[in-house]
C-alpha positions in Angstrom: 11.0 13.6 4.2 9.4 9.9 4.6 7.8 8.7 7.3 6.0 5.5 8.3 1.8 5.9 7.4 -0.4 3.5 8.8 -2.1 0.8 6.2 -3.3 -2.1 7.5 -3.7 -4.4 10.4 -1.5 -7.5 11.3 -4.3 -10.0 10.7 -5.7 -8.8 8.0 -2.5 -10.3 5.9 -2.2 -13.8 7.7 1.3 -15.6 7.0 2.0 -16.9 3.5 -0.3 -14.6 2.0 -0.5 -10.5 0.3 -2.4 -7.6 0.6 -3.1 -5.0 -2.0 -2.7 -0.9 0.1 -3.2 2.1 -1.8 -1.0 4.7 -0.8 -1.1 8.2 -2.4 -2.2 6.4 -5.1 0.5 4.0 -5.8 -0.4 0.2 -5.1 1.7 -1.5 -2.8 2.2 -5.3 -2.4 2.5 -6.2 1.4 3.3 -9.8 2.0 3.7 -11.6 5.2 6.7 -14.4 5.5 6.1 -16.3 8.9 5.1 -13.0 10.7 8.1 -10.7 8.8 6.5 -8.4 7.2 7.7 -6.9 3.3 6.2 -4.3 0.9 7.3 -3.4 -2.4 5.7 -2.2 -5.6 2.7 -4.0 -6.9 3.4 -3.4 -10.7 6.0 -5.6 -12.4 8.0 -4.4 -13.6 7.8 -6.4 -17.3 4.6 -5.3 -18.1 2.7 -4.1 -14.8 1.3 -7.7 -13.4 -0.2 -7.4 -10.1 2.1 -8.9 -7.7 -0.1 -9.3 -5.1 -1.9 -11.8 -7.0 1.0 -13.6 -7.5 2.4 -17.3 -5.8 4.6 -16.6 -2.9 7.1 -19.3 -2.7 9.4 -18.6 0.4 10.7 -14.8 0.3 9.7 -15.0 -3.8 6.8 -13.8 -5.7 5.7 -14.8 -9.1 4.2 -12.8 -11.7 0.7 -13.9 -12.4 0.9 -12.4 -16.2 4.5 -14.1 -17.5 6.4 -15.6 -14.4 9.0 -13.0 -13.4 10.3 -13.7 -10.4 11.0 -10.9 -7.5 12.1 -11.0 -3.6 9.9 -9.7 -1.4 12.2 -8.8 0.9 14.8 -6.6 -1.6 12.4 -6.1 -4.5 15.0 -7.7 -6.6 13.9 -8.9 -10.2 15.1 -12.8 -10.0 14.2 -14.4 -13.2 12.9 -13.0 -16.8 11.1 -11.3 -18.4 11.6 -8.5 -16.0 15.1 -7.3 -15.8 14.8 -4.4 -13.1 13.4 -4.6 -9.5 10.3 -3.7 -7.8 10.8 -0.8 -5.2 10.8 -1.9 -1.5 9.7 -0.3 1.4 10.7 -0.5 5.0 7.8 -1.7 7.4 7.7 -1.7 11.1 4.4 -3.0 12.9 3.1 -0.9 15.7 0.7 -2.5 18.3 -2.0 -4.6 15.9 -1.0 -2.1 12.9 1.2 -2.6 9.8 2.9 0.7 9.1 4.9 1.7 5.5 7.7 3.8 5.2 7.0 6.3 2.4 7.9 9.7 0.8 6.8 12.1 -1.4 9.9 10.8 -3.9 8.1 7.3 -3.6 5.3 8.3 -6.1 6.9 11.2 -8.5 4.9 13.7 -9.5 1.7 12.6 -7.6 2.0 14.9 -4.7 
Protein backbone atom coordinates (compact mmCIF):
# COMPACT_ATOMS: atom_id res chain seq x y z
CA UNK A 1 0.00 0.00 0.00
CA UNK A 2 1.68 3.54 -0.92
CA UNK A 3 0.99 6.56 0.53
CA UNK A 4 2.31 10.14 0.27
CA UNK A 5 5.36 10.75 3.15
CA UNK A 6 6.39 14.09 3.83
CA UNK A 7 10.05 15.25 2.46
CA UNK A 8 10.59 18.60 2.11
CA UNK A 9 9.31 22.08 2.14
CA UNK A 10 8.12 24.14 -0.98
CA UNK A 11 10.91 26.73 -0.69
CA UNK A 12 13.49 24.77 0.09
CA UNK A 13 13.48 23.70 -3.97
CA UNK A 14 12.86 27.21 -5.55
CA UNK A 15 11.75 27.02 -9.36
CA UNK A 16 14.32 25.78 -11.91
CA UNK A 17 16.21 24.08 -9.46
CA UNK A 18 16.46 19.99 -7.56
CA UNK A 19 16.65 18.63 -4.33
CA UNK A 20 18.28 15.44 -3.29
CA UNK A 21 15.44 13.37 -0.40
CA UNK A 22 16.32 10.20 1.08
CA UNK A 23 13.51 8.07 1.41
CA UNK A 24 13.77 4.51 2.93
CA UNK A 25 16.96 4.72 1.63
CA UNK A 26 16.53 5.25 -1.95
CA UNK A 27 17.54 8.85 -3.30
CA UNK A 28 15.01 10.73 -5.00
CA UNK A 29 15.43 13.68 -7.34
CA UNK A 30 12.70 16.37 -6.73
CA UNK A 31 12.72 19.12 -9.23
CA UNK A 32 10.57 22.17 -9.37
CA UNK A 33 9.23 23.45 -13.06
CA UNK A 34 7.62 26.96 -12.45
CA UNK A 35 6.02 25.78 -9.19
CA UNK A 36 4.98 21.95 -10.63
CA UNK A 37 6.53 19.87 -8.77
CA UNK A 38 8.23 16.18 -10.14
CA UNK A 39 10.26 13.38 -8.49
CA UNK A 40 11.81 10.52 -9.92
CA UNK A 41 14.82 8.35 -9.20
CA UNK A 42 18.07 10.00 -8.65
CA UNK A 43 20.34 7.26 -10.26
CA UNK A 44 20.65 7.03 -14.04
CA UNK A 45 19.98 4.74 -15.19
CA UNK A 46 23.36 4.35 -17.66
CA UNK A 47 25.70 4.15 -15.00
CA UNK A 48 24.03 5.69 -11.70
CA UNK A 49 24.82 9.73 -12.28
CA UNK A 50 23.18 11.78 -9.82
CA UNK A 51 20.44 13.47 -11.49
CA UNK A 52 19.90 16.02 -9.19
CA UNK A 53 23.12 17.42 -10.11
CA UNK A 54 22.19 17.56 -13.38
CA UNK A 55 21.11 20.80 -15.92
CA UNK A 56 17.37 21.18 -15.98
CA UNK A 57 16.43 22.51 -19.31
CA UNK A 58 12.49 22.89 -19.43
CA UNK A 59 10.83 19.51 -18.12
CA UNK A 60 14.54 17.71 -19.01
CA UNK A 61 17.34 16.74 -17.02
CA UNK A 62 20.79 15.96 -18.05
CA UNK A 63 23.14 13.50 -16.80
CA UNK A 64 26.08 15.13 -15.17
CA UNK A 65 28.36 11.87 -15.87
CA UNK A 66 27.59 11.18 -19.84
CA UNK A 67 24.58 13.40 -20.99
CA UNK A 68 21.47 11.12 -20.95
CA UNK A 69 18.67 12.90 -21.14
CA UNK A 70 15.33 12.15 -18.94
CA UNK A 71 11.79 13.93 -18.33
CA UNK A 72 11.15 14.98 -15.16
CA UNK A 73 7.79 14.78 -15.44
CA UNK A 74 7.51 10.85 -16.91
CA UNK A 75 10.91 9.61 -15.94
CA UNK A 76 11.33 8.83 -19.55
CA UNK A 77 14.99 8.08 -20.78
CA UNK A 78 15.25 10.75 -23.89
CA UNK A 79 18.49 10.48 -25.39
CA UNK A 80 21.62 7.86 -24.99
CA UNK A 81 23.45 6.36 -23.31
CA UNK A 82 20.62 5.40 -21.13
CA UNK A 83 18.06 3.35 -22.79
CA UNK A 84 15.46 2.73 -19.83
CA UNK A 85 13.63 5.34 -17.66
CA UNK A 86 14.00 6.71 -14.28
CA UNK A 87 11.00 5.72 -11.95
CA UNK A 88 8.62 8.64 -11.17
CA UNK A 89 6.61 9.41 -8.38
CA UNK A 90 3.49 11.23 -7.86
CA UNK A 91 3.72 14.48 -5.62
CA UNK A 92 1.07 16.58 -4.22
CA UNK A 93 2.05 19.67 -1.89
CA UNK A 94 0.24 20.12 1.34
CA UNK A 95 0.27 23.57 3.05
CA UNK A 96 4.21 24.70 2.84
CA UNK A 97 5.17 20.79 2.46
CA UNK A 98 6.27 18.75 -0.56
CA UNK A 99 4.86 15.23 -0.06
CA UNK A 100 6.03 11.83 -2.29
CA UNK A 101 3.92 9.13 -3.15
CA UNK A 102 5.85 5.91 -2.22
CA UNK A 103 5.51 2.16 -1.35
CA UNK A 104 7.17 -0.63 -0.04
CA UNK A 105 7.49 -2.06 -3.97
CA UNK A 106 9.28 1.46 -4.64
CA UNK A 107 12.62 0.16 -2.97
CA UNK A 108 12.64 -3.81 -3.29
CA UNK A 109 13.96 -5.63 -0.71
CA UNK A 110 14.78 -2.62 1.55
CA UNK A 111 11.83 -2.86 3.86
Amino acid sequence: MSEFIRVAYVEEIPVGTSKLVQLKGKGIAIFNINGSFHAIDNDCTHVGGPLCEGELDGVEVTCPWHAAVFDVTSGAALNPPAMQPVTHYNVRLQGTHVEIEFSPTDVGNVF
